[in-house]
N, C-alpha and C positions, 0 to 999 in steps of 0.2 A: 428317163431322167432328162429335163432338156435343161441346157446350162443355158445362164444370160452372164452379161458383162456389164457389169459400171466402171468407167475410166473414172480414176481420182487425181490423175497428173501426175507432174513430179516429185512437188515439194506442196507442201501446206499454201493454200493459194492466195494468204498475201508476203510469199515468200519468194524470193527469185530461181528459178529454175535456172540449170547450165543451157549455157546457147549454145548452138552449131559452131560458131564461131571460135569458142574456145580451146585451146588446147587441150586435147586426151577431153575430150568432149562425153564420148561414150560411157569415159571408167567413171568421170567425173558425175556425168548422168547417174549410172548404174548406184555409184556411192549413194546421192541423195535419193534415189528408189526405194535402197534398201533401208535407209534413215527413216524415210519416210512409213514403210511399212512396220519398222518398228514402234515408231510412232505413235500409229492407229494402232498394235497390240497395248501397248503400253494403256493407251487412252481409253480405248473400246474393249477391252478386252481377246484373247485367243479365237481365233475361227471359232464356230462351233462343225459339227460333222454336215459336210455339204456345198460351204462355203473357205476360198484361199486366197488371199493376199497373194499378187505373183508381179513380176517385173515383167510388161508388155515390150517388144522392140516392132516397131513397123518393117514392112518387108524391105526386099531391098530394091525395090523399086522406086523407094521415095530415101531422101533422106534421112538418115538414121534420124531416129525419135526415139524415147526410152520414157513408159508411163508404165503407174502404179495402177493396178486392174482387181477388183474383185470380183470372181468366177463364185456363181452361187447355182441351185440345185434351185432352183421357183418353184417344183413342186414342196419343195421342205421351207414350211416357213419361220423355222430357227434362222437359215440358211439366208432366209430373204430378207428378213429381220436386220440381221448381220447387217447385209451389204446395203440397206438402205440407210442402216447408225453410221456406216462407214461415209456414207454421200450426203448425208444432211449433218451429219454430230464430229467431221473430221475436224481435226485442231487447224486451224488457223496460221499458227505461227509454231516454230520450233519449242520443244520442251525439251529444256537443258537437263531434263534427268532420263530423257531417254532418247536413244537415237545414238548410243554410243559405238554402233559397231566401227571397225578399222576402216581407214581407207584412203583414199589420196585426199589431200593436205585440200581445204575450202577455199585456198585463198585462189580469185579467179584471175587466168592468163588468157589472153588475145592474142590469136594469131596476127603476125604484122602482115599488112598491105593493108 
């Protein structure tokens, strides 16, 4: 089975993603990941068997970064299917009926200096 990766970012890409900059950058990150992947369920429908929506974090060599990743099976092509509806058919912009999970409050903070 050899897995591949499509990065999909953070948020819907013409949508603002959290910056390093901001305060609780990470949780705030992780929030709109998991937003986001609800998102792509809602819109695209459920994995199918092969393929998973997962929250990517870069190592810790680099600056924390936190993207939305779909891991797929290329031999199964349900799978590849998937994750190519996910990288050409992904929403654009927020859907206010889905994306509901809990999480720190949108409103964005700047660190001072």
């Amino acid at each position: 089975m050899a897995l591949d990766i499509i990065a999909l970012g953070t948020v819907p890409a013409r949508e603002a993603p959290a910056a390093a900059s901001e305060i609780d950058y990470a949780g705030r990150a992780f929030w709109q990941c998991r937003r986001f992947i609800d998102l792509l369920r809602h819109t695209l429908g459920a994995e199918p068997e092969g393929a998973k929506l997962r929250v990517r974090r870069t190592g810790p060599d680099f600056d924390p970064y936190l993207e939305v990743v779909v891991e797929f099976d290329d031999a199964n092509p349900a799978a590849r299917a998937y994750a190519n509806r996910c990288d050409r058919e992904a929403p654009t912009r927020w859907d206010r009926t889905a994306g509901t999970a809990s999480g720190p409050s949108p409103v964005i903070a700047r660190k001072a200096g």
